[in-house]
C-alpha positions as CSV (number, residue, x, y, z in Angstrom):
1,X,32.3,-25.6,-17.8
2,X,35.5,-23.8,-18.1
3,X,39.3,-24.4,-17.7
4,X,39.8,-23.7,-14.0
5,X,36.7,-26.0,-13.1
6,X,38.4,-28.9,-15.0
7,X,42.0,-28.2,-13.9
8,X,40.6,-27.8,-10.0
9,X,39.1,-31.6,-10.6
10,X,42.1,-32.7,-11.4
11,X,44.2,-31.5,-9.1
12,X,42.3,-33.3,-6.1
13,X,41.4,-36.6,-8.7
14,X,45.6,-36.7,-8.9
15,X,45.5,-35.9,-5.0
16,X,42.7,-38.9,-4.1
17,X,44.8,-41.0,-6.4
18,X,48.2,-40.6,-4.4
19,X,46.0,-41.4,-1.5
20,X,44.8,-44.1,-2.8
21,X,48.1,-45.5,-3.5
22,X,49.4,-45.1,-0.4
23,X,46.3,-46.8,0.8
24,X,47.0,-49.8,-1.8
25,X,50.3,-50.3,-0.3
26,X,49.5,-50.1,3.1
27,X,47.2,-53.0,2.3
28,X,49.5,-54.7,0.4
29,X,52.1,-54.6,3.1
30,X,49.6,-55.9,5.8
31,X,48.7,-58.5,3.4
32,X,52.3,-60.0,3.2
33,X,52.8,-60.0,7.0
34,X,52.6,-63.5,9.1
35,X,50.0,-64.1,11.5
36,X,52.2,-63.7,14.2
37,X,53.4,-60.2,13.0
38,X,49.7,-59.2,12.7
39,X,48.9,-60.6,15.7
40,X,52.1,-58.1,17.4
41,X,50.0,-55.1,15.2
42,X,46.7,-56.2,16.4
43,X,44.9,-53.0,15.9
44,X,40.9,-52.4,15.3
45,X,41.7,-51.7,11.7
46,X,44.1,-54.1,10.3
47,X,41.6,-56.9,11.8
48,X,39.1,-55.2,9.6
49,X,40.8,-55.3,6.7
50,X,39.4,-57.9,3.9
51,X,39.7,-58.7,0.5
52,X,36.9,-57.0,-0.6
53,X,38.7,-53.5,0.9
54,X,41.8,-54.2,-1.2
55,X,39.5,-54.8,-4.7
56,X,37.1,-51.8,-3.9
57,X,40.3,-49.4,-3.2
58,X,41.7,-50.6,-6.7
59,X,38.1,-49.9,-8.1
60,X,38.2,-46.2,-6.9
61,X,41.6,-45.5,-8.2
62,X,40.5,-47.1,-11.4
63,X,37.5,-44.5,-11.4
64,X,39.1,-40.9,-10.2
65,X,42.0,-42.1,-13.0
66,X,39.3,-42.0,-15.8
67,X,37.4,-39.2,-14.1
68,X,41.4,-37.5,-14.3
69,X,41.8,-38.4,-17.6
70,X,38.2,-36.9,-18.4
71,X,39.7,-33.9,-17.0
72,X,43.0,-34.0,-19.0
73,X,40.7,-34.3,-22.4
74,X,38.8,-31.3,-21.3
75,X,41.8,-29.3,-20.4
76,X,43.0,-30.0,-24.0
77,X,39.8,-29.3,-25.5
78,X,39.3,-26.0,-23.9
79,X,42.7,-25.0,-24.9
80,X,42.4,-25.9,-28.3
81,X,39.8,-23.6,-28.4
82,X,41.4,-20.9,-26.8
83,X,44.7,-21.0,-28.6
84,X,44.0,-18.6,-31.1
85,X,43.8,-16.0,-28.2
86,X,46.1,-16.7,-26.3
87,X,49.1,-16.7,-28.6
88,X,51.4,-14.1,-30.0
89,X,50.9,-14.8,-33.8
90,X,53.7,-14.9,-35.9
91,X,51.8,-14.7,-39.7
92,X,53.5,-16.5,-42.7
93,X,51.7,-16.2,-46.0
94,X,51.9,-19.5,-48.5
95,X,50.7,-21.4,-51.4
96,X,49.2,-24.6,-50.7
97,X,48.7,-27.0,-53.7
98,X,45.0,-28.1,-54.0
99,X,45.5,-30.1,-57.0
100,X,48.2,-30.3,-60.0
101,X,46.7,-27.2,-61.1
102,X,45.3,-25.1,-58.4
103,X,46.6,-23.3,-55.6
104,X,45.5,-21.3,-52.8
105,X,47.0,-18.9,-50.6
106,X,46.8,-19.0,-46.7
107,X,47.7,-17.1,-44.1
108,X,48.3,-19.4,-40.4
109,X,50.4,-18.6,-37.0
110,X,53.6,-20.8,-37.3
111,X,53.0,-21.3,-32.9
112,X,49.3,-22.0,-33.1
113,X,49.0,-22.9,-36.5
114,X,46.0,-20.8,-36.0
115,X,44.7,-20.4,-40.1
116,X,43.4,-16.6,-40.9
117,X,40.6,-16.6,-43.4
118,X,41.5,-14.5,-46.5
């Protein structure tokens, strides 16, 4: 799957979670009301609302978070991958010590750290 797909997803997972939040408070706010001020409200859907709503909203946040944070790991992954494209390398030659008595020479991007193979 590629970058846009992934980034898309979370863009509306981050959009379904604000909802959801809002949602969460609302509930919350209902639930710390007295049964008079409810009874003022007295609407179709505040009468509905239960327990169970409150714990099955938390369980869908709880699930587009991780499916956001799936997202997020892809993002990373993908870019990882594609950073040795997408940069404008700056080369620096060195020496890197493999033991006390043998070196080798590299050649990596200092922005990517991209390593060339000699």
């Amino acid at each position: 799957m590629s970058l846009d797909y992934f980034t898309s997803c979370r863009k509306k997972y981050n959009k379904i979670i604000q909802y959801l939040n809002f949602t969460i408070n609302i509930h919350k706010e209902i639930n710390s009301l007295s049964i008079e001020e409810i009874q003022l409200l007295d609407t179709e859907i505040i009468r509905k609302l239960t327990l169970n709503d409150y714990d099955n909203l938390i369980n869908q946040k709880e699930l587009y978070i991780e499916l956001k944070d799936i997202c997020d790991n892809k993002i990373k992954e993908l870019c990882n991958k594609l950073k040795p494209w997408c940069c404008d390398h700056i080369y620096l030659e060195d020496d890197i010590d493999i033991n006390p008595d043998c070196s080798q020479r590299i050649v990596y991007c200092t922005l990517c750290e991209y390593t060339m193979s000699i």
